[in-house]
C-alpha positions as CSV (number, residue, x, y, z in Angstrom):
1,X,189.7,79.2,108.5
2,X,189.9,83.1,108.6
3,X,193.4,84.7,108.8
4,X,192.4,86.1,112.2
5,X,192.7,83.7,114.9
6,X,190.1,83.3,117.5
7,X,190.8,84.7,121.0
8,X,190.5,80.7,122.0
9,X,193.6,80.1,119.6
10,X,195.4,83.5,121.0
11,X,194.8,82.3,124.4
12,X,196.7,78.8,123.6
13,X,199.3,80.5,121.9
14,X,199.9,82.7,124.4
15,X,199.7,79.8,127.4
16,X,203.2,80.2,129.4
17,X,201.7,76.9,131.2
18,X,200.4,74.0,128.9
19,X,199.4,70.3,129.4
20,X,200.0,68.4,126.1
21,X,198.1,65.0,125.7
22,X,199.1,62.2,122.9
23,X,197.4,59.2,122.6
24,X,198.7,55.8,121.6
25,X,197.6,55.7,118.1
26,X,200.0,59.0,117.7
27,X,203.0,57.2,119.0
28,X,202.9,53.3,118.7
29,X,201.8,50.7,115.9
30,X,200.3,47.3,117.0
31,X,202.8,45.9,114.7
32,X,206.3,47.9,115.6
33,X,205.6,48.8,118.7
34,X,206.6,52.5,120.3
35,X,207.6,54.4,117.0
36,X,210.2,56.3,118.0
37,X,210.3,58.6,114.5
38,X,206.8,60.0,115.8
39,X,207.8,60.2,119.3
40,X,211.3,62.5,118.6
41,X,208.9,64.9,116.1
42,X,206.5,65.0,119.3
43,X,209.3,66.2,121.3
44,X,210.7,68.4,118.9
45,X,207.7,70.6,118.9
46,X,207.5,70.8,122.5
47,X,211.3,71.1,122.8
48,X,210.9,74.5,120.8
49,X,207.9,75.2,123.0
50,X,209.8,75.0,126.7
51,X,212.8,76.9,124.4
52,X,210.0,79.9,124.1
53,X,209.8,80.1,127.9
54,X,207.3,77.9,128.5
55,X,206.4,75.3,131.0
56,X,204.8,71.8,129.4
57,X,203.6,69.0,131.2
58,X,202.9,65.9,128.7
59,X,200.5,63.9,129.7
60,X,201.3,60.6,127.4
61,X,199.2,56.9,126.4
62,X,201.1,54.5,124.8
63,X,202.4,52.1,127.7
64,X,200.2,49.4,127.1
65,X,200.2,49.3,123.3
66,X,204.6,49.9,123.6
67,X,204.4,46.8,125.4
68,X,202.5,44.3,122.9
69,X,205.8,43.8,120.3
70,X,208.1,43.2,123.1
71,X,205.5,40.0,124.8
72,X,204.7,38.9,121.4
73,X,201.2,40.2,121.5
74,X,199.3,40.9,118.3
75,X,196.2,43.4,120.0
76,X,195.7,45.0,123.0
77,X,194.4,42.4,125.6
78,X,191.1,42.2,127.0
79,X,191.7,40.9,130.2
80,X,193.6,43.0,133.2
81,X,196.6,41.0,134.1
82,X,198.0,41.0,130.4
83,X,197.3,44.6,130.0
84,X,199.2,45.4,133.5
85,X,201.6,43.1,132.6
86,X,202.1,45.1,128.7
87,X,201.9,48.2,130.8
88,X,204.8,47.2,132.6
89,X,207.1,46.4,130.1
90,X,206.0,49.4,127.8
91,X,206.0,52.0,130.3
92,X,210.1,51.2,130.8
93,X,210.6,51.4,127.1
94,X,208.5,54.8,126.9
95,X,209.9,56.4,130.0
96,X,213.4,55.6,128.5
97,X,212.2,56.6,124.7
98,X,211.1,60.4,126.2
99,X,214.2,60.6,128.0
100,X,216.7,59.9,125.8
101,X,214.6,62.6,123.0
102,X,214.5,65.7,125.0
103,X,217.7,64.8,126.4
104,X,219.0,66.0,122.5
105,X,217.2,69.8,124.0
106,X,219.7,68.7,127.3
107,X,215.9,68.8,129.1
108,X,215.2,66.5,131.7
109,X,212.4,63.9,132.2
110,X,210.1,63.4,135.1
111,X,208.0,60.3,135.1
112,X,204.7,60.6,137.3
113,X,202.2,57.9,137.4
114,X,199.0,58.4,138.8
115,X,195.8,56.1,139.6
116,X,192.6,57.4,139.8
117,X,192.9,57.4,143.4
118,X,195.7,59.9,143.8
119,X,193.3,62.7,142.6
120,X,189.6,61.0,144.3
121,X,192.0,61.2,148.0
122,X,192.3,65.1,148.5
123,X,195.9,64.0,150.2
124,X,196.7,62.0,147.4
125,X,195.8,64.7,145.0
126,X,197.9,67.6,147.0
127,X,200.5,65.2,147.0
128,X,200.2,65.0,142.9
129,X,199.4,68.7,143.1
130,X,203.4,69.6,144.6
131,X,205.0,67.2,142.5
132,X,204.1,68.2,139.6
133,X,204.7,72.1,140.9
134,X,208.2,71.1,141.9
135,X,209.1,69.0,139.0
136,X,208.4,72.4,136.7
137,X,210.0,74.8,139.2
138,X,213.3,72.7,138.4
139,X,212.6,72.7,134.5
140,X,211.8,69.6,134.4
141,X,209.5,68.0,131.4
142,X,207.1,65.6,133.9
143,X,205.7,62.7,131.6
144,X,202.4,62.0,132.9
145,X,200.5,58.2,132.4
146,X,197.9,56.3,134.3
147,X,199.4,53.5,136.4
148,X,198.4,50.6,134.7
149,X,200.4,48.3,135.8
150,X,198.5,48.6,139.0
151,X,194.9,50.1,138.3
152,X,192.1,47.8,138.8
153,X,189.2,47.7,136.4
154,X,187.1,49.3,139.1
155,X,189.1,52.1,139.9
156,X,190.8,53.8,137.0
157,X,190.4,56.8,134.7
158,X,189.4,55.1,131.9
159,X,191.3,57.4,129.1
160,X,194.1,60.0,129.5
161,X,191.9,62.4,127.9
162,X,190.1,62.5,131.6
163,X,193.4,62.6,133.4
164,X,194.6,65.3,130.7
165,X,191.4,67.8,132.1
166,X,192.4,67.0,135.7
167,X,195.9,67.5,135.6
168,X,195.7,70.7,133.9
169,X,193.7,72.4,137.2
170,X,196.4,70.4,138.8
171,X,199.1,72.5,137.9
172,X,197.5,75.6,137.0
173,X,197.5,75.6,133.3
174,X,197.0,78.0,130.9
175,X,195.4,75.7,128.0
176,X,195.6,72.1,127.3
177,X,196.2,70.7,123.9
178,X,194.7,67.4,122.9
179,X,196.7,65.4,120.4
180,X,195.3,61.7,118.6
181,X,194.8,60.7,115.0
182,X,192.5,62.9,114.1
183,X,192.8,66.6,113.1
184,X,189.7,68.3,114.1
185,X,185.9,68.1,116.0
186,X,183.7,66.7,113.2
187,X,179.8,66.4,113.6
188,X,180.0,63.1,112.3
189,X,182.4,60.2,111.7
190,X,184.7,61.6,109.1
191,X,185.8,58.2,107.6
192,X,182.2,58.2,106.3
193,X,182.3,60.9,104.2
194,X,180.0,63.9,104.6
195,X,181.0,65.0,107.6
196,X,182.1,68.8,108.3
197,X,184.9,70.2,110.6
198,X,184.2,72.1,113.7
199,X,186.7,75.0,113.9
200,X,185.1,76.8,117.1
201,X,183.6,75.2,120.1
202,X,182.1,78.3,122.1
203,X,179.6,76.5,124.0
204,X,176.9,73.7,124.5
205,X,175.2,75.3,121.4
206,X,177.7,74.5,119.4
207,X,177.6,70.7,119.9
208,X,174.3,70.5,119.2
209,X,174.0,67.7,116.7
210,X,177.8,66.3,117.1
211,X,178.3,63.0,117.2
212,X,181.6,61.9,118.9
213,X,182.4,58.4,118.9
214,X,183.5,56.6,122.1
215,X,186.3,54.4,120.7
216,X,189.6,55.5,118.9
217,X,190.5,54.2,115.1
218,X,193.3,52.2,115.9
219,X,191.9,50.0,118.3
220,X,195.2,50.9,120.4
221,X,193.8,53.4,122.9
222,X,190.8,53.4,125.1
223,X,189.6,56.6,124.3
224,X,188.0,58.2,121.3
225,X,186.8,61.4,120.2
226,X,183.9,61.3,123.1
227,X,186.2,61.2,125.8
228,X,188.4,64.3,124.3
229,X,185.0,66.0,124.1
230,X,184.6,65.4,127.9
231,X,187.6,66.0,128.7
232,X,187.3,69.4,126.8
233,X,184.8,70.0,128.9
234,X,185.8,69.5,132.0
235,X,188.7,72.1,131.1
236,X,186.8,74.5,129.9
237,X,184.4,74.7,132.5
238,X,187.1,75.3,135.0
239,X,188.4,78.4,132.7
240,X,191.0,76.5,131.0
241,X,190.8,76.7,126.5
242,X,191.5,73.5,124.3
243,X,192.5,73.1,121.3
244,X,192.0,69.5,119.9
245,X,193.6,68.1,117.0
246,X,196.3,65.2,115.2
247,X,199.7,64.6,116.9
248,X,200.8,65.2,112.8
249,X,199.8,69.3,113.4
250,X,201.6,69.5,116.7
251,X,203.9,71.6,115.4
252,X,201.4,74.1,114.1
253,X,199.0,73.5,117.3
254,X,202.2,74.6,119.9
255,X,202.7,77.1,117.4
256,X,200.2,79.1,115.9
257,X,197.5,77.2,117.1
258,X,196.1,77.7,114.0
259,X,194.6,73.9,113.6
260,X,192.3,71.7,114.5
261,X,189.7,72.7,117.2
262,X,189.5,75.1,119.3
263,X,186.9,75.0,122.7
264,X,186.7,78.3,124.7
265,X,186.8,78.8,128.3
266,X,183.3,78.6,129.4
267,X,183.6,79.2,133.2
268,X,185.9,80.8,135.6
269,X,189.0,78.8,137.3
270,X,187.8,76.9,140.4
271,X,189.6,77.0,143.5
272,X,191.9,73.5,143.8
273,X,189.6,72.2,146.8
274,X,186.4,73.2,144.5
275,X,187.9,71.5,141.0
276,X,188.3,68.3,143.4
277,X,184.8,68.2,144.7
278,X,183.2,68.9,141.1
279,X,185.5,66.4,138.7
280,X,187.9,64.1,140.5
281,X,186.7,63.3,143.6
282,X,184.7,59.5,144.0
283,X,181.7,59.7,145.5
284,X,180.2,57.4,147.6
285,X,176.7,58.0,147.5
286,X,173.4,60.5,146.5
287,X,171.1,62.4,148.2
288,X,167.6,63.0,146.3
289,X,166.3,66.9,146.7
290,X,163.3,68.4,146.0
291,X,162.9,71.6,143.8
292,X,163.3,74.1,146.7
293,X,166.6,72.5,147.6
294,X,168.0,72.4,144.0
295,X,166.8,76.2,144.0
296,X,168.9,77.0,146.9
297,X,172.1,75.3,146.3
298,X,172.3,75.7,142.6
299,X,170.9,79.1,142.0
300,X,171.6,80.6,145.5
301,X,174.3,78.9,146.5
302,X,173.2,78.1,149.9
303,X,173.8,75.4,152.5
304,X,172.1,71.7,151.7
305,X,169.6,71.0,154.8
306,X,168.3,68.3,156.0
307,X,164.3,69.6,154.8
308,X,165.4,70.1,151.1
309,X,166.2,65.7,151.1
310,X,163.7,63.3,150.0
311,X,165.9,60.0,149.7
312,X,169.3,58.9,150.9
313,X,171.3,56.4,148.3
314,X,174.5,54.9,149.1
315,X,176.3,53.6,152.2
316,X,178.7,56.9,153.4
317,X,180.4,58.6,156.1
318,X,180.6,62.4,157.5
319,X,183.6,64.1,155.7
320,X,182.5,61.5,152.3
321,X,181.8,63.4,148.6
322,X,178.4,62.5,147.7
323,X,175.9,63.8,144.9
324,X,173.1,65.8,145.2
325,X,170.5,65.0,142.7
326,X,167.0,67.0,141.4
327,X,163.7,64.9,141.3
328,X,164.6,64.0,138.0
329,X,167.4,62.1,138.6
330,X,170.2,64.6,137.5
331,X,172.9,65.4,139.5
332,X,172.9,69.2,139.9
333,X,176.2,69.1,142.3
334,X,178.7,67.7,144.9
335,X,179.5,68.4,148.2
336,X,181.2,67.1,151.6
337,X,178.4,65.3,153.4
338,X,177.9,66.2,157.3
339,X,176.5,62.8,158.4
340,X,176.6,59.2,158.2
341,X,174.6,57.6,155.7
342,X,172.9,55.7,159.1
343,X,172.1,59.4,160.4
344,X,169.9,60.7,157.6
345,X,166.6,58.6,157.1
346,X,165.7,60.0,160.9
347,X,166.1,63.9,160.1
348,X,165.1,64.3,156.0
349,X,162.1,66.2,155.4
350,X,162.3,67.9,158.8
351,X,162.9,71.3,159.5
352,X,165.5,72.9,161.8
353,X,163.5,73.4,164.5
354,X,162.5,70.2,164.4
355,X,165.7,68.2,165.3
356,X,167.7,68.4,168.5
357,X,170.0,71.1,168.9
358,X,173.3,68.8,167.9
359,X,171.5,68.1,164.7
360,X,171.0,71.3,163.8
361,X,174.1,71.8,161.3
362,X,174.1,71.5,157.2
363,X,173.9,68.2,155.9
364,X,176.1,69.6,153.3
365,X,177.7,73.1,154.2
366,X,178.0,76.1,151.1
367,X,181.8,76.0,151.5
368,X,182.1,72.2,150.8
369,X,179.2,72.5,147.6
370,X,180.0,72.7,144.3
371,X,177.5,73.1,141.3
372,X,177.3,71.2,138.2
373,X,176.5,72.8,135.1
C-alpha cells in the first residue's frame, strides 16, 4: 500500500462517530470459551479511540460460542433451543467480560439487544434509534448483539455483519469498521494460495470477479466474508465508508486506518424513514411492474399507480412495506403500499380515469418509495 492514504481511509480516521463490529472467531475459542486476553486488546484500542473524542458503538458476536465451555458443548449447535440456551448463558459472561475491561478506561457499558424485529417495526426501530442516541449522549460504550436467546429461525438477522450496516444509519455514523479473522477483501479464498488482497473497494467494478465465501473459518460465527461484503454494502450505499479487516489490526484500523480494506461511500446518507424502507424493513409482499412503471419510479422518481402493475404477490395490508419488482423479476425498490392485497387484482392495469374517484390515489406514493440500486 502507498504511503498516502485513500480519502476512504482519511474518512475513517477522521470518523468522530464509529460502529465497531467483531465476530466470534476474534474473541472466543470452541475450546476455552470467551478469551478474555483478545477481548481486553479489543477494548484497549477502542478505549484510546473514545479517549480521542470519539463516540464508538460496538456491535459484538460471541454470545453463543462464550456459552459452549460453560454447558459442556464441544461445537456450536444446530438446533435453536441449544443455541438460545448457549446464548443465554454466554451473553451474561460477555456483557460482564466488556464491563469489567473498559471499566480499567472508568467507561461505562450499555448492553442493547436487538431482534430483527426491532428495526423491521418502524416503532421498534425509533425506539432502538433513541437508545442508542441517549446511551452515547451520556458517554456510554453501548455493546450491541442480536437477541438470541429469543430470535426464532424465521425471524433474525442472520450475522451481526447485517445488524453492523443497520445500526450504523441508526445512530448516525461516520464509518463502520468490520473486524473477524481475516485481514483484508481477497478475490479468492486466501487459505488456498493464489489469492490477491483487495486494498480499495470504489465500486461494483471493483468486485468484479471476487469471490467471498458465505461461511466464517472457525466454524464459530454465522457469518463469513459474504455477509461483511453485504453488509459493506449496505453502508456504503447509504454514504457511510468501511474498512474491513482482522480484530489482530484493530489497533492500526482505529488508528491510521491504514489496513485491511477499505470500501468508499458510494451514495448519499438516506433520511432514517428512507434507510428503513430500503434495508431493514420486512416486507410482506411484491408487486410485478412493467417497464413504464420501473421507468417512472426508479429513474423519475414518481408515484407507483395502479396502471404501471401487472401481478400482485403476497397476502398485505395498506400501511405494509412491499417490493416492487421489473418484468424480470428484480426488485428495483420498496415502498409503503396504499391498499390491501384483496384491493388490487380489481384496479391493476387500469388507468386513473378508469376507477372511481376514492380509488384514485397511489398505490405506492413517491414519499413512501425508495429505489434499489
Amino acid at each position: 500500500m502507498s504511503e498516502e492514504l485513500s480519502a476512504t481511509r482519511k474518512a475513517v480516521a477522521a470518523a468522530q462517530r464509529i460502529v465497531v463490529k467483531v465476530g466470534s472467531s476474534s474473541l472466543t475459542t470452541a475450546e476455552g470459551g470467551l478469551d478474555t486476553e483478545r477481548l481486553a486488546a479489543l477494548v484497549d484500542s477502542l478505549a484510546r479511540r473514545v479517549a480521542s473524542g470519539c463516540q464508538v458503538v460496538l456491535v459484538s458476536s460471541g454470545a453463543i460460542a462464550a456459552g459452549l465451555a460453560p454447558l459442556g458443548l464441544r461445537r456450536r449447535p444446530r438446533d435453536l433451543a441449544t443455541q438460545q440456551a448457549a446464548a443465554s448463558v454466554g451473553q451474561q459472561s460477555l456483557a460482564h467480560a466488556y464491563a469489567e475491561s473498559f471499566s480499567r478506561y472508568r467507561l461505562t457499558v450499555g448492553q442493547v439487544l436487538l431482534t430483527a424485529e426491532d428495526v423491521m417495526r418502524r416503532g421498534h426501530y425509533r425506539n432502538a434509534q433513541r437508545t442508542l442516541h441517549r446511551l452515547l449522549g451520556l458517554g456510554a460504550v453501548p455493546v450491541v448483539n442480536e437477541n438470541d436467546t429469543v430470535a426464532t429461525t424465521e425471524i433474525r438477522f442472520g450475522d451481526n455483519d447485517r445488524l453492523a450496516a443497520l445500526v450504523s444509519h441508526l445512530v448516525g455514523a461516520d464509518a463502520l469498521i468490520l473486524l473477524s479473522d481475516v485481514d483484508a477483501l481477497y478475490d479468492g479464498d486466501p487459505r488456498r494460495g493464489g489469492a490477491s488482497v483487495i486494498r480499495e473497494v470504489n465500486g461494483d467494478a471493483d468486485m468484479v470477479g471476487v469471490q467471498a465465501g458465505s461461511t466464517g473459518a472457525s466454524g464459530l460465527g454465522t457469518g463469513g466474508m459474504a455477509s461483511k461484503v453485504g453488509a459493506a454494502r449496505v453502508a456504503c450505499s447509504s454514504g457511510i465508508p468501511v474498512l474491513l479487516t482482522s480484530a489482530a489490526q484493530a489497533e492500526r484500523a482505529l488508528g491510521p486506518a491504514d489496513v485491511g480494506t477499505a470500501f468508499a461511500a458510494t451514495g448519499s446518507r438516506l433520511s432514517a424513514r428512507r434507510f428503513w424502507l430500503a434495508h431493514a424493513a420486512d416486507a410482506n409482499g411484491r408487486l410485478w411492474l412493467d417497464d413504464g412503471a420501473v421507468a417512472a419510479v426508479v429513474k423519475r422518481r414518481r408515484s407507483l399507480l395502479a396502471a404501471g402493475i401487472t401481478a400482485v404477490e403476497g397476502a398485505f395490508d395498506g400501511g405494509d412495506v412491499v417490493e416492487l419488482v421489473n418484468p424480470s423479476g428484480v426488485v428495483v425498490a420498496r415502498g409503503v403500499v396504499a391498499y390491501d392485497a384483496a384491493e388490487l387484482p380489481d384496479l391493476i392495469g387500469r388507468s386513473s380515469h378508469q376507477l372511481p374517484p376514492e380509488q384514485r390515489r397511489e398505490v405506492v406514493h413517491a414519499d413512501d418509495l425508495v429505489p434499489l440500486r
